[in-house]
C-alpha positions as CSV (number, residue, x, y, z in Angstrom):
1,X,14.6,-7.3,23.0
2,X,11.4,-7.5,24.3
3,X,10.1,-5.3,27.0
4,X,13.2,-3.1,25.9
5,X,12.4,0.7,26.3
6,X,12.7,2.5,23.0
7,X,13.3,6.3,23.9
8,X,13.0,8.8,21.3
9,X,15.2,12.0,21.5
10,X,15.6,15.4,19.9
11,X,19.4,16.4,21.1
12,X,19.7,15.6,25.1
13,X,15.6,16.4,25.5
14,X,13.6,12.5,25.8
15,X,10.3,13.5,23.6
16,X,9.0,10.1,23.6
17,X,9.3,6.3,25.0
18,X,7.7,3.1,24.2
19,X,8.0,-0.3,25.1
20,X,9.6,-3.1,22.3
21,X,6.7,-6.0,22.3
22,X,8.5,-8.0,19.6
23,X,11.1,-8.5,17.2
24,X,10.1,-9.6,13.1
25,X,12.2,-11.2,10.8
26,X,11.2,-9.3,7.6
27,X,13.4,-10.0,4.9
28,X,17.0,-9.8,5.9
29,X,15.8,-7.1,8.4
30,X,14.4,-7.4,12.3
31,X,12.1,-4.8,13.0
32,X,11.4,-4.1,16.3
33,X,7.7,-3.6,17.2
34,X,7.2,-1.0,19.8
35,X,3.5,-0.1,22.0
36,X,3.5,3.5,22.3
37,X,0.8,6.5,22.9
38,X,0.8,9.4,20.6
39,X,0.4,12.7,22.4
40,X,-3.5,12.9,23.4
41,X,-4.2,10.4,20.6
42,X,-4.5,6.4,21.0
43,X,-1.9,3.8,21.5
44,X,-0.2,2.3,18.4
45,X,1.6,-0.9,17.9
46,X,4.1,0.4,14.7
47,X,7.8,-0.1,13.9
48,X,10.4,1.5,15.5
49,X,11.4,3.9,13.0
50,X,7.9,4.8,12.3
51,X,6.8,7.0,14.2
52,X,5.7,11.2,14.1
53,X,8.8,11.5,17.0
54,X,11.4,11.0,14.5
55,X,14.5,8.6,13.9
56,X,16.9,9.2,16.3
57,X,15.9,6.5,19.0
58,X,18.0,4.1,21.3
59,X,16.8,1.3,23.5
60,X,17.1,1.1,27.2
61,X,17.0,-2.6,29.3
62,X,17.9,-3.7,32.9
63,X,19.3,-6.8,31.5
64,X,22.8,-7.2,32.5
């Protein structure tokens, strides 16, 4: 959902986080856009899965 936290992991280590600014319909899909900073570079607005932090992601809320 929306201001989710998507946290990227490698094993139990957290190598990167971002926040979820939307969800799109694309297809039969939703893709989850995500506002993140790469490393020393600029921020990017990209799908979840795309990203050079790999696939293994989860999302963190403090909804109930």
């Amino acid at each position: 959902m929306q201001g989710d936290l998507a946290i990227y992991r490698s094993g139990d280590i957290i190598e990167h986080t971002g926040v979820v600014l939307e969800i799109r319909k694309v297809g039969e899909e939703t893709v989850p856009l995500v506002l993140s900073k790469w490393g020393p570079g600029p921020e990017y607005i990209h799908a979840v899965a795309r990203t050079p932090y790999g696939h293994e992601y989860e999302y963190w809320t403090e909804r109930p």
